[in-house]
N, C-alpha and C positions, 0 to 999 in steps of 0.2 A: 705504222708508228708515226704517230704525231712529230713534227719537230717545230717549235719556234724559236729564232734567230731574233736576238736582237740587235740594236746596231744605236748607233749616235751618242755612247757617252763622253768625257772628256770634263778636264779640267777648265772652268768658267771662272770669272770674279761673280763678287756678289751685286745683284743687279741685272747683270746677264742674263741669256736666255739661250737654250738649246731645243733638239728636239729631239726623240727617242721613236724608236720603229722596230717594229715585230713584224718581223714575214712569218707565215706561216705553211706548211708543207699543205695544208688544206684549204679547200675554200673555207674563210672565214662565218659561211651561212652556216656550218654545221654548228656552231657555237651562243650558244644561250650568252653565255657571258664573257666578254674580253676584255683587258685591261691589265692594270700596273700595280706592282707592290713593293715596297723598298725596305731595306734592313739596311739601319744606320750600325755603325760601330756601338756595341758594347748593348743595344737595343734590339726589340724583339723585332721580326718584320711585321708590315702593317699595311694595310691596304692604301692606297693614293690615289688611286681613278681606275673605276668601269663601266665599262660602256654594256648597252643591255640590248639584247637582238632586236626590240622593238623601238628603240632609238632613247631610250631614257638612259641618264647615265647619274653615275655619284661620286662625291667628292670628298676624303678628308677633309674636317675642317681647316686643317695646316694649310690646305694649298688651292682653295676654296677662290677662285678670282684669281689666281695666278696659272694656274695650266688648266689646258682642256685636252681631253681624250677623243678620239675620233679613230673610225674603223673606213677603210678605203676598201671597199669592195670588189675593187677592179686590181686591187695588186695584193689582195689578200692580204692586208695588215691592217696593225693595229698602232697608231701615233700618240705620244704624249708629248703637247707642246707646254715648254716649262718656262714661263717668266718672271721677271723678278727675284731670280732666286738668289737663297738666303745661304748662309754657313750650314744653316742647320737642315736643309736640302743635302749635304752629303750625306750621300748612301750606296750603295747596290741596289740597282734598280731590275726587280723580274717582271718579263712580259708572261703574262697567265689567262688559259682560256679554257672553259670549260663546255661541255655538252650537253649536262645535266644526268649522262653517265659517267662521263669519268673527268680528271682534270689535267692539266698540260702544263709546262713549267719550262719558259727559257731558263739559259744556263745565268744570264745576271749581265747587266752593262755599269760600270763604276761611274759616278757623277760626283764630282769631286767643287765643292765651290769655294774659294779662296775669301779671303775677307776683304 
């Protein structure tokens, strides 16, 4: 059983910057795809940044120049550094990784950004 933990939400102003972290129970090599999805209030969730086994990654265009994604190989995670962020950066943020069998889903870390 897979598990991803994630870690680093919290309430920020707007401008601010955080940073978000997926451990994961496996080596991260097993994973085609890893990365971030966020569901804002009252909004469907949507993808925000992944990172791809062969080093390419993609980006919302919301948040395009403002965070990057990066995969740490050595502690088995997965980072999303967030800056600049805005009001409308509030969300539940999920760490997700896939195999290209099957797919994994943290439980959600809350990012809350004040005005």
């Amino acid at each position: 059983q897979v598990q991803l933990e994630e870690s680093g939400g919290g309430l920020v102003q707007a401008g601010g910057s955080l940073r978000l972290s997926c451990l994961s129970s496996i080596s991260i090599f097993s994973f085609t795809d890893m990365g971030w999805y966020r569901r804002a209030p009252g909004k469907e969730r949507e993808l925000v940044a992944m990172s791809f086994r062969y080093g390419s990654s993609k980006y919302a265009d919301s948040v395009k120049d403002r965070f990057t994604v990066s995969r740490d190989r050595d502690k088995n995670a997965v980072s999303l550094q967030m800056n600049s962020l805005k009001p409308e950066d509030t969300a539940v943020y999920f760490c997700y990784a896939a195999t290209g069998v099957d797919e994994h889903w943290g439980q959600g870390t809350q990012v809350i950004v004040g005005k």
